[in-house]
Each structure stands twice: as structure tokens, then as C-alpha cells.
N, C-alpha and C positions, 0 to 999 in steps of 0.2 A: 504494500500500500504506500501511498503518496506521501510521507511524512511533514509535506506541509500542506495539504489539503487544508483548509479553514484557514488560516493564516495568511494578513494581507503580506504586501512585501515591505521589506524592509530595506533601509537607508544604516547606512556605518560612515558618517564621512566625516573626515580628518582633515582637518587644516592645519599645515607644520610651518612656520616661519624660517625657510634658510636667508643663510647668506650665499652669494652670489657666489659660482660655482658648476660643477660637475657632477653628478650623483647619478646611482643606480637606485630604481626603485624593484622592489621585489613582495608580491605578495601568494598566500598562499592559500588556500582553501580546505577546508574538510571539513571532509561527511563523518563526524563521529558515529555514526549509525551506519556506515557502508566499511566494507573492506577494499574499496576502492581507493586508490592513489589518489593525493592530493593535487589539486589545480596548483599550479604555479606557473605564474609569468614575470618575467624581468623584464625593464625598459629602460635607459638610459633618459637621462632629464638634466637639460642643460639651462641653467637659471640664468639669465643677464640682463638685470634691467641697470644699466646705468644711473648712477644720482644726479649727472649731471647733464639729460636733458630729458625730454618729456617720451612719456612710455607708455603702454597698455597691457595691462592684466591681455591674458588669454580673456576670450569671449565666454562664457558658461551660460548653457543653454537652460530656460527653467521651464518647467512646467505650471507651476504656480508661485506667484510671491504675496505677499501682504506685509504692511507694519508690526513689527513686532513688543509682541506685551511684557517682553523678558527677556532673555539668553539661554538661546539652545542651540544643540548642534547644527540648525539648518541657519541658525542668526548669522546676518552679515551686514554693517554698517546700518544696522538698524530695521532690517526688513528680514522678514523668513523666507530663504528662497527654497522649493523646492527642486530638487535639480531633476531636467528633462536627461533623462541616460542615453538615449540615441542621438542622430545626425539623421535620422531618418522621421518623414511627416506623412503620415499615412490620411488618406481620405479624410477619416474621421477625428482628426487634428485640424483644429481652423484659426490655431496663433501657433508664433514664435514668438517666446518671450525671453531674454537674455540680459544678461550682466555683466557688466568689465569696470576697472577702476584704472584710472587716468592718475599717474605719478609723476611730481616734480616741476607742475606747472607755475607754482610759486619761485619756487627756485628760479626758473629758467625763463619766464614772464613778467615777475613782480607779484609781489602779494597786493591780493586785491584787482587785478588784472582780466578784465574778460577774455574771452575766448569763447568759440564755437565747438560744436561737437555734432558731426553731419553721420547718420547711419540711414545704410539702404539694403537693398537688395541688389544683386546683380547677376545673369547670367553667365553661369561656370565655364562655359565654354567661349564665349564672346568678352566678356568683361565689360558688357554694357548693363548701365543700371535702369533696372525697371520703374519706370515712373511712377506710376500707382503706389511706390514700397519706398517711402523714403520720410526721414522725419530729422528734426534737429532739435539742439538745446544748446540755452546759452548760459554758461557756465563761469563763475570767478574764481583766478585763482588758487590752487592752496596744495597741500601737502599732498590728500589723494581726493580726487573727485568719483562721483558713481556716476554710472550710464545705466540704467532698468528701464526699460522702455519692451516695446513690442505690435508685432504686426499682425492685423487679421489675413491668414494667409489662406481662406475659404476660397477664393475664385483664382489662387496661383495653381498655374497651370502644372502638371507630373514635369518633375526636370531636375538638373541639377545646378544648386547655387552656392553665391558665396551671402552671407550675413558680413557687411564691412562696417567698421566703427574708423572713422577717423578725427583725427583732431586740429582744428586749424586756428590761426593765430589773428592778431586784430589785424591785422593785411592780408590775411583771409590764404595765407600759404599754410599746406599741409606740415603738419611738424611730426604726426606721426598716424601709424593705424596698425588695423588687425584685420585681419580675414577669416572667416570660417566658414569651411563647407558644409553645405548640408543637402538632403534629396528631400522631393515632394514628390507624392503619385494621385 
């Protein structure tokens, strides 16, 4: 029998603070109830976000967020994110919702300093941005900013795309961005 039958699914997520660097990540899985071998996979992870100009968090895909009434594991700079686990948006998925944090803009702008912050869509294969999929915010200075926004993706067509966050400056030049692919059907 199922041994998780009745059981919704569960979340275990870790957020570890390095410094800047090299590392191997490895984790490992068991079935204390199986005599089967445990899952293990190893990945390399190369951290570099320099201090000294402006930078972006990876993008994290959510399934749902809200304000947060506490501190918990899904807590991050004040909202509960829950984390969307694939790259994949199936029919019956009709948002993308996502989160990155913008570093060093005070530093490298002035504190108190505006700035834009332009995210779209765009097709994977062309690298043209989808008009209907694009939103912005405008943002001041500081140590780290958040990006939490998201798209109703109900009428985007099965394809492959990129989710871009990029960040521009009061003269309106790119200073930096992120890309993330993702599929729709």
C-alpha cells in the first residue's frame, strides 16, 4: 500500500546564507519503510553576487504568496511565499507568480535613489517580448529590494518562454537582469 495515501504534500525548505564562492550541494532521500537505495543527487553551485554593483536573486517561481502574520519556513521579507516546484504550466494553471531580490542598488545609485524595475515575458526561441505580459515598478534605493508580482497566463498560448526581470537606472540603461525559462501547454 501507498504509504502516503491521505497525506497532503509536503515542503522542507532551507535557506542557508553563504558567502560568495564555490560549493557542492548534495542531498539525499529515504524511504525508511523500503529497502530500496536512497535518492541522491549532487550539483555544483556557484554563488557571485558582487557588493559592488547591482545584482539579482535567481527568479523563484510561486504558487501562492500572501503577507505574513509571523515567521515560518515559507517567510521571506515579509510575505509567505509558497514555492511553485516546476518550470512547467499546464492548462489548468492560469498565473505565474514569482520573486527575486535586487542587491546593492544603494550602494551603486545613492541611497534614496529611484530606479525602474521592467519584467515580461518573452519568447524562448525569438527573444521577443510578448506585449500582453509585461508590467513594471518603481522602486528606491536600498540595500535589497523585492520584485513579487505576476501574470495571468490563461490565454498564453503552449510554448516555450523566458520570465525576465531586469533593472534599469534613472537614464533608463539596463544595469542588470535574470532570465528564467519556463513551458506552457
Amino acid at each position: 500500500d501507498d504509504t502516503l495515501s491521505g497525506y497532503v504534500n509536503f515542503i522542507d525548505q532551507q535557506r542557508i546564507a553563504l558567502p560568495n564562492g564555490n560549493y557542492s550541494f548534495e542531498i539525499q532521500l529515504v524511504d525508511k519503510y523500503s529497502k530500496a537505495s536512497p535518492f541522491k543527487s549532487k550539483q555544483p553551485i556557484k554563488i557571485n553576487y558582487p557588493d559592488n554593483q547591482i545584482s539579482l536573486s535567481d527568479i523563484e517561481l510561486i504558487e501562492s504568496f500572501s503577507k505574513a502574520n509571523g515567521q515560518t519556513m515559507l517567510t521571506k521579507s515579509g510575505y509567505d511565499l509558497v514555492p511553485y516546484v516546476t518550470d512547467y504550466f499546464p492548462a489548468s494553471v492560469n498565473k505565474i507568480s514569482f520573486y527575486a531580490e535586487v542587491y546593492n542598488t544603494g550602494k551603486v545609485l545613492g541611497d534614496n535613489e529611484k530606479y525602474l524595475i521592467n519584467y515580461f515575458l518573452e519568447s524562448y526561441e525569438t527573444g521577443f517580448a510578448l506585449n500582453n505580459y509585461r508590467g513594471f515598478a518603481r522602486h528606491t534605493a536600498g540595500k535589497v529590494n523585492v520584485v513579487l508580482s505576476e501574470f495571468n497566463v490563461e490565454k498564453l498560448p503552449s510554448g516555450n518562454y523566458n520570465l525576465v526581470i531586469e533593472v534599469r537606472n534613472r537614464d533608463n540603461e539596463k544595469v542588470a537582469q535574470k532570465n528564467l525559462f519556463f513551458q506552457r501547454s
